[in-house]
N, CA, C and O atoms as a GROMACS GRO file, in nm:
protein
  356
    1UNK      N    1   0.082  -0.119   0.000
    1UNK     CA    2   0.000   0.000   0.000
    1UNK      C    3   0.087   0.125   0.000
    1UNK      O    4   0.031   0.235  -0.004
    2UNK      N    5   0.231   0.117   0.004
    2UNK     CA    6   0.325   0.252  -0.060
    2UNK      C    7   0.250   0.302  -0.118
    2UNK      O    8   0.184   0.392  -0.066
    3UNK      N    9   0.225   0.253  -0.282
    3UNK     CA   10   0.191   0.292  -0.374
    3UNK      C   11   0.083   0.405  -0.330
    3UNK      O   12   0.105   0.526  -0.326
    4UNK      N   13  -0.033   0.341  -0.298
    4UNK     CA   14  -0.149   0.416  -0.251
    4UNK      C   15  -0.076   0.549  -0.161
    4UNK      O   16  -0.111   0.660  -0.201
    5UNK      N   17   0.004   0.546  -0.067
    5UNK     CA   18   0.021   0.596   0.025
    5UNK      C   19   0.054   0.763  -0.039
    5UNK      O   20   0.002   0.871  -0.010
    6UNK      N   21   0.144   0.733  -0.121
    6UNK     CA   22   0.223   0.857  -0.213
    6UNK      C   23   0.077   0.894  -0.319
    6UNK      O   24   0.080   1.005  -0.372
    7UNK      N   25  -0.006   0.835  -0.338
    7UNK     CA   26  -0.111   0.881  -0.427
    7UNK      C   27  -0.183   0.974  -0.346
    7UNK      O   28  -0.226   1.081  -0.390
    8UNK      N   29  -0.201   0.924  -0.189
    8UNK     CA   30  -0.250   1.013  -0.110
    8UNK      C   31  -0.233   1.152  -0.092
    8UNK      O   32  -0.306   1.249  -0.114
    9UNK      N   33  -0.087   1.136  -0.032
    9UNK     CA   34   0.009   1.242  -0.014
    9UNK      C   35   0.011   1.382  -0.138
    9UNK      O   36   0.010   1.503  -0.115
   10UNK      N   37   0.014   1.299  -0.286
   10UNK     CA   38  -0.010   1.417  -0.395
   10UNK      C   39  -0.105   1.470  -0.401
   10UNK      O   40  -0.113   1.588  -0.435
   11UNK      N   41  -0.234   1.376  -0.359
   11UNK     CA   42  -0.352   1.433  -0.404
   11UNK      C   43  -0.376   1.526  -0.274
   11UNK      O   44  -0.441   1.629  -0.291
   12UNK      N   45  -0.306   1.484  -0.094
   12UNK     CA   46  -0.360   1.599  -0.033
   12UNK      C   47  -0.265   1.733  -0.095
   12UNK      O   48  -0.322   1.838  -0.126
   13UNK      N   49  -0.117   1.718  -0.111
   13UNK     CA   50  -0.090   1.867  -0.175
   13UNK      C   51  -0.122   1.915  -0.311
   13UNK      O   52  -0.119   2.036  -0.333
   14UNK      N   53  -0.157   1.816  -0.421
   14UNK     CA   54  -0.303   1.912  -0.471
   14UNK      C   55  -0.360   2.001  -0.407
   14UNK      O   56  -0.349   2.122  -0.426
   15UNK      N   57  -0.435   1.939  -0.316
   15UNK     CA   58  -0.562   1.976  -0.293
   15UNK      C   59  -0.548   2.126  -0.185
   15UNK      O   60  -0.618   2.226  -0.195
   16UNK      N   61  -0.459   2.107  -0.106
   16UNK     CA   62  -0.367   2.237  -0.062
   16UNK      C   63  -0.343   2.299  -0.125
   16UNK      O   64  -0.319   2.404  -0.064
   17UNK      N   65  -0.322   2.318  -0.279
   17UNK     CA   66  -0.242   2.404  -0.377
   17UNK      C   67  -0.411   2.442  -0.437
   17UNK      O   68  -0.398   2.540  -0.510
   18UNK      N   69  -0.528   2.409  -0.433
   18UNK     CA   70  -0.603   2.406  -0.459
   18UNK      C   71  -0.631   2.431  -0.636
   18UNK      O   72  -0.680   2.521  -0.704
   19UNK      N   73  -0.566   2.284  -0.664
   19UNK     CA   74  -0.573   2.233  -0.790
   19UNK      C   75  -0.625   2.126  -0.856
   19UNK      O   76  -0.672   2.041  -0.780
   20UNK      N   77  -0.629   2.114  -0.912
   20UNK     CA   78  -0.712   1.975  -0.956
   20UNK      C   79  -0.670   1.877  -0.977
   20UNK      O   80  -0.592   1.894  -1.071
   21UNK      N   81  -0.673   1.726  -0.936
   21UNK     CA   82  -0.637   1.621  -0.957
   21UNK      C   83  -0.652   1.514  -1.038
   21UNK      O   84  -0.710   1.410  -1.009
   22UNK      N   85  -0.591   1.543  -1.153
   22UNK     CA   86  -0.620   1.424  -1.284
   22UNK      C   87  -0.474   1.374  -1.315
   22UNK      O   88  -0.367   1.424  -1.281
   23UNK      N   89  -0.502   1.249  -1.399
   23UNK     CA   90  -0.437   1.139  -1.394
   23UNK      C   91  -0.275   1.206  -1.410
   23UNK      O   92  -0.180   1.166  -1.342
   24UNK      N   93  -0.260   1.340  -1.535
   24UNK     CA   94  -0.180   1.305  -1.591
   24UNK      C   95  -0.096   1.400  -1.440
   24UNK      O   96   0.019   1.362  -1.420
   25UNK      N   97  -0.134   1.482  -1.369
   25UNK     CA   98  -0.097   1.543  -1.271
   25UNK      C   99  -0.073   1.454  -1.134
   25UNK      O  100  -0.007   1.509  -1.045
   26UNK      N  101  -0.111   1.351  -1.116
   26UNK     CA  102  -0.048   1.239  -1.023
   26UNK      C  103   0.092   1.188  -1.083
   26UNK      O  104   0.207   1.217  -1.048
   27UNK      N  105   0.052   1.113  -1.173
   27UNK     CA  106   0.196   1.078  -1.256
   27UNK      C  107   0.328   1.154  -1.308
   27UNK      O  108   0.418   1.106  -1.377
   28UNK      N  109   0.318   1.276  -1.261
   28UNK     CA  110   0.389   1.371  -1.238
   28UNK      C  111   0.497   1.320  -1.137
   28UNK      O  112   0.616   1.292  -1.153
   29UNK      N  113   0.406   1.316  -1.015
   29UNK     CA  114   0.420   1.339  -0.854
   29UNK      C  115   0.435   1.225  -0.828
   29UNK      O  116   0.505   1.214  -0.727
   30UNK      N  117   0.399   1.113  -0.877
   30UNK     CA  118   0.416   0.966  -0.791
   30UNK      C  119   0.498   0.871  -0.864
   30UNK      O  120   0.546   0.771  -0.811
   31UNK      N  121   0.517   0.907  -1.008
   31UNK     CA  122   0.561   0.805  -1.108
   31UNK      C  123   0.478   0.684  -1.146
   31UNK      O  124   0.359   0.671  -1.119
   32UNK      N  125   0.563   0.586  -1.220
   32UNK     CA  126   0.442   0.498  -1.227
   32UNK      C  127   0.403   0.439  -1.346
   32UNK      O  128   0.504   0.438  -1.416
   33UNK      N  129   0.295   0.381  -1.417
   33UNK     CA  130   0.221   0.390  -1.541
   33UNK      C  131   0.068   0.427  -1.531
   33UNK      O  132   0.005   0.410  -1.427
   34UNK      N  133   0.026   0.467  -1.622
   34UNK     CA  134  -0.105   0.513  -1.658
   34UNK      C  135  -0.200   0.391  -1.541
   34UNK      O  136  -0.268   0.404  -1.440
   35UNK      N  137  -0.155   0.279  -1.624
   35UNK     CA  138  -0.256   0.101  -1.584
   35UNK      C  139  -0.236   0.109  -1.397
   35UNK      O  140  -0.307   0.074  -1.303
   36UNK      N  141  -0.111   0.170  -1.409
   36UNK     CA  142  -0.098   0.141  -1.224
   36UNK      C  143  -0.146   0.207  -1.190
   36UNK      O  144  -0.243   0.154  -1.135
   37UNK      N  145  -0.153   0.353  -1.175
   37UNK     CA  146  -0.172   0.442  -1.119
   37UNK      C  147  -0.350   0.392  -1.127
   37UNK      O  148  -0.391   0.366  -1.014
   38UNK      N  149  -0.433   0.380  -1.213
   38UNK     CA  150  -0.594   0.379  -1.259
   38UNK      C  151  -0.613   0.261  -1.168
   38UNK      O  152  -0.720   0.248  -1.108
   39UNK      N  153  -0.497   0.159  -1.152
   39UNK     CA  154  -0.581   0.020  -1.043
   39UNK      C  155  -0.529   0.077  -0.910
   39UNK      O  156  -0.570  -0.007  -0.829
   40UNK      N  157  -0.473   0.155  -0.851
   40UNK     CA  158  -0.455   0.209  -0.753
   40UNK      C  159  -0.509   0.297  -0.674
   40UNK      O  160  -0.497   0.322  -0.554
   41UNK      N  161  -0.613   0.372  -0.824
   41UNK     CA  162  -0.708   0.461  -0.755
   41UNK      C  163  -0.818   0.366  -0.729
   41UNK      O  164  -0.867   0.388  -0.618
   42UNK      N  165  -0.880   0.260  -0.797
   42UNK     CA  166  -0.968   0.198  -0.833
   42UNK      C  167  -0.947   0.103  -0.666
   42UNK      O  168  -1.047   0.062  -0.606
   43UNK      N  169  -0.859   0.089  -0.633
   43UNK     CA  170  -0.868   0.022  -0.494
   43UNK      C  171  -0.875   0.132  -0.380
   43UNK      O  172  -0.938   0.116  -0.276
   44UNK      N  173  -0.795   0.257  -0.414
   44UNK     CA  174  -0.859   0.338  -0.304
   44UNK      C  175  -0.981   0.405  -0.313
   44UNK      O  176  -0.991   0.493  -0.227
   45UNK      N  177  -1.102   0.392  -0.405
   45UNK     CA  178  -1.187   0.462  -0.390
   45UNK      C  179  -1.293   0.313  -0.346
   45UNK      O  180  -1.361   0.353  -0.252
   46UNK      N  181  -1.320   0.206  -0.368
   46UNK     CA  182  -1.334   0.082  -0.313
   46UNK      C  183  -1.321   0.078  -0.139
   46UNK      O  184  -1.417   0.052  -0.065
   47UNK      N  185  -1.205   0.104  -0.100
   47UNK     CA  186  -1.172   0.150   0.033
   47UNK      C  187  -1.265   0.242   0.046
   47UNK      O  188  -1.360   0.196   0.109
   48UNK      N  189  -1.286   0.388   0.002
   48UNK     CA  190  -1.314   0.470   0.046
   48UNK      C  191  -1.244   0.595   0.063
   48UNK      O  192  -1.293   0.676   0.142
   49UNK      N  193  -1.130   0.626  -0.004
   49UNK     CA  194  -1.037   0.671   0.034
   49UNK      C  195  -1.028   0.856  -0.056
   49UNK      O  196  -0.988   0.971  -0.037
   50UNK      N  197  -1.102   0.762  -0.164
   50UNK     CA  198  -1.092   0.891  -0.329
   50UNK      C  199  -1.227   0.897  -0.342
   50UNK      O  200  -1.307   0.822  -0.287
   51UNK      N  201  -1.254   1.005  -0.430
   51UNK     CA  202  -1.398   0.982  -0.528
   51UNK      C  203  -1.371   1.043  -0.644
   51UNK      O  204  -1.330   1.158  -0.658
   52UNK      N  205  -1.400   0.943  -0.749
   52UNK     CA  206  -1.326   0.999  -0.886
   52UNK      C  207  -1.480   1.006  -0.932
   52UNK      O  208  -1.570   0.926  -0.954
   53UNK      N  209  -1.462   1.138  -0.934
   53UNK     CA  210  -1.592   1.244  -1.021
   53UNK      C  211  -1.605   1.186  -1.188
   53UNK      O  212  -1.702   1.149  -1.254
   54UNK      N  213  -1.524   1.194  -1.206
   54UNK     CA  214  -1.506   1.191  -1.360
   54UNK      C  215  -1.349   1.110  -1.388
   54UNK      O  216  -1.264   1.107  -1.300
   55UNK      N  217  -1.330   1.055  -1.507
   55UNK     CA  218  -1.235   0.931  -1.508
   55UNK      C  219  -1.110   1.028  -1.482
   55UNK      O  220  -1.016   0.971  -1.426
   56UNK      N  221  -1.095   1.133  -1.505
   56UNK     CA  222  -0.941   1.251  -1.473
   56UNK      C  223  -0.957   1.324  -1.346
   56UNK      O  224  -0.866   1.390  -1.295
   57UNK      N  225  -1.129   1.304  -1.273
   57UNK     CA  226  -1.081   1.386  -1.180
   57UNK      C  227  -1.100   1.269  -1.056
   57UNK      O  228  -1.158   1.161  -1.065
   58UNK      N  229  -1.030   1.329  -0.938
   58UNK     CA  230  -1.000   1.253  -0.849
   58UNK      C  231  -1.002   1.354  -0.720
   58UNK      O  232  -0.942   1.461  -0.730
   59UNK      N  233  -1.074   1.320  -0.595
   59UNK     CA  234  -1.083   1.428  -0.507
   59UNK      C  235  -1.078   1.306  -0.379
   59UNK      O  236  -1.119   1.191  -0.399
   60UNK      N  237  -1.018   1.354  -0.234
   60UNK     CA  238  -1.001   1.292  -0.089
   60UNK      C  239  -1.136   1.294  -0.037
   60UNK      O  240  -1.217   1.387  -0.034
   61UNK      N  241  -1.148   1.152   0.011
   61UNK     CA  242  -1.251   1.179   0.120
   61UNK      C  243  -1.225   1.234   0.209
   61UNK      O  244  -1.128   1.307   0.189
   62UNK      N  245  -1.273   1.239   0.334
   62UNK     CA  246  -1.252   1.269   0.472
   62UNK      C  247  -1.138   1.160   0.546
   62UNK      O  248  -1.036   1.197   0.605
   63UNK      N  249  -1.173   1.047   0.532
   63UNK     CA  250  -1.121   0.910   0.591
   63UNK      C  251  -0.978   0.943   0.498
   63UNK      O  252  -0.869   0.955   0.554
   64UNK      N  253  -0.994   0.956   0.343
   64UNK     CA  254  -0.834   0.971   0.258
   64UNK      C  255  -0.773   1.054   0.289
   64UNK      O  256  -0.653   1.044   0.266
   65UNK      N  257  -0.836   1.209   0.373
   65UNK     CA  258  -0.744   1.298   0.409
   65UNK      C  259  -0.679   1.272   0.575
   65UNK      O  260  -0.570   1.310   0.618
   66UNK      N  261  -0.765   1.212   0.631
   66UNK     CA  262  -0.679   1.198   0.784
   66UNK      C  263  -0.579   1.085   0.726
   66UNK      O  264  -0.462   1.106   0.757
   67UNK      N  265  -0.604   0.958   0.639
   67UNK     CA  266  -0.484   0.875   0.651
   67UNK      C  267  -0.412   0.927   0.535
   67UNK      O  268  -0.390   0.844   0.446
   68UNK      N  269  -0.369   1.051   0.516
   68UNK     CA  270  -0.263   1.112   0.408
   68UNK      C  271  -0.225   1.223   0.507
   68UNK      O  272  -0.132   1.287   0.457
   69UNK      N  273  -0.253   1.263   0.607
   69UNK     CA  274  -0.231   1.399   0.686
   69UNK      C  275  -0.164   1.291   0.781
   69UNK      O  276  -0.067   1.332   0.844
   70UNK      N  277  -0.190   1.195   0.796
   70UNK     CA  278  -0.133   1.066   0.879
   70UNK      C  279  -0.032   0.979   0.895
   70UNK      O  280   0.013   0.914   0.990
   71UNK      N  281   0.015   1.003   0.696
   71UNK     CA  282   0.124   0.903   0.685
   71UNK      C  283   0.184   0.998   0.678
   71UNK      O  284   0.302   0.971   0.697
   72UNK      N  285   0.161   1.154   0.650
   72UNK     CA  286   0.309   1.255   0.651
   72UNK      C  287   0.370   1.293   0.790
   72UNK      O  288   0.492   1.306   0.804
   73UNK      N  289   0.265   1.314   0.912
   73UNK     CA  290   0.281   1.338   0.974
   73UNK      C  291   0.389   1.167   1.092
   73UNK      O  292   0.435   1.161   1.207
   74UNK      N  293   0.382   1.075   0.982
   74UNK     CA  294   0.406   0.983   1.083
   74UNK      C  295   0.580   0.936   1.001
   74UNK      O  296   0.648   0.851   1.060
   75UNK      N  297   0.631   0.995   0.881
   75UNK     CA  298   0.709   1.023   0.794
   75UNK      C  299   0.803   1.123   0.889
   75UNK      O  300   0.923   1.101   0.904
   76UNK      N  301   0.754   1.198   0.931
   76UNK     CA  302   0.792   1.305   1.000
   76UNK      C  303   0.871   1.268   1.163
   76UNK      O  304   0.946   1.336   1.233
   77UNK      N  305   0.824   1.160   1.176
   77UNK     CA  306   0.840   1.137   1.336
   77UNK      C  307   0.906   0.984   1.320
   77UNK      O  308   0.901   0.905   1.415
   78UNK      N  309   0.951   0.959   1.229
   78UNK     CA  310   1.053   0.809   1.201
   78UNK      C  311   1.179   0.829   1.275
   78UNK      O  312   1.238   0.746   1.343
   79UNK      N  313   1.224   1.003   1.241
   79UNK     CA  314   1.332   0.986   1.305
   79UNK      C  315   1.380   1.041   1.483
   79UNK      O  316   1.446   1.142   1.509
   80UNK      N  317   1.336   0.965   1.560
   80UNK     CA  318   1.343   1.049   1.704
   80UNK      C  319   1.446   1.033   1.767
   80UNK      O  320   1.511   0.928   1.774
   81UNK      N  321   1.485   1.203   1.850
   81UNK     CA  322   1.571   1.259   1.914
   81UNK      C  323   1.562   1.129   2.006
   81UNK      O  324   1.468   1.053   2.027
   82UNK      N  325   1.716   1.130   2.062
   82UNK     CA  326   1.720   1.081   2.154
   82UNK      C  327   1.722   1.088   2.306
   82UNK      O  328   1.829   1.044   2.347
   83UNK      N  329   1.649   1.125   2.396
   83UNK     CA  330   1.634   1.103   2.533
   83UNK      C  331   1.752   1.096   2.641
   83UNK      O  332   1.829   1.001   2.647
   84UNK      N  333   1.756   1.182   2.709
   84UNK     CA  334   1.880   1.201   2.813
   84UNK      C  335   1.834   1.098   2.928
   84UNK      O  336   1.723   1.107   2.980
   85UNK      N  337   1.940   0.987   2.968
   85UNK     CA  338   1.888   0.899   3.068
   85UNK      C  339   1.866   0.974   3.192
   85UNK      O  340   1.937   1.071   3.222
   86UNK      N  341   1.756   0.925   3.274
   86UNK     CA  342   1.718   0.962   3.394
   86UNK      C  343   1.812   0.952   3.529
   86UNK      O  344   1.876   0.849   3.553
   87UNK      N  345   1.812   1.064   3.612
   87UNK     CA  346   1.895   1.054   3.731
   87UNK      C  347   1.856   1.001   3.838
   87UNK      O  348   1.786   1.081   3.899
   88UNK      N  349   1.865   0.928   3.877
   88UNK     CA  350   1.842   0.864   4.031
   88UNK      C  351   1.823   0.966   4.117
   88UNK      O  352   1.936   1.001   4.149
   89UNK      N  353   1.736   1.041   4.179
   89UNK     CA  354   1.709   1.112   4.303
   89UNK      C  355   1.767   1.033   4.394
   89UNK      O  356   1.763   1.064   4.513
   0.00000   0.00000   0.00000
């Protein structure tokens, strides 16, 4: 589910840039082929994840934007500071 994951991620900064999301504007951003990218949306909107209006356009649900605001934010926190050991009172 990478795949999906980075489809997410473009389509939420699309959607931040408040632009529109069609095929040839993912494949930009995620790489890929045409066939992959179309069975990738086709399983996240199945999930629940997309709703493709029209076969080029493609917009987040609610559920696709917390788990894309989710995997960046959890991208973000892979790498943690490390912790000063505790002193014995």
């Amino acid at each position: 589910m990478n795949y999906e994951h980075s489809i997410l991620r473009a389509l939420l900064r699309l959607a931040r840039r408040r632009s529109a999301a069609d095929i040839g504007r993912l494949l930009d951003r995620v790489g890929g082929t045409t066939a992959e990218l179309r069975d990738a949306l086709r399983r996240l909107e199945t999930d629940g994840f997309v709703d493709r209006r029209a076969e080029d356009n493609v917009r987040l649900t609610l559920p696709g934007l917390a788990v894309a605001v989710a995997s960046i934010a959890g991208r973000r926190r892979t790498k943690a500071t490390p912790r000063a050991p505790r002193r014995a009172a």
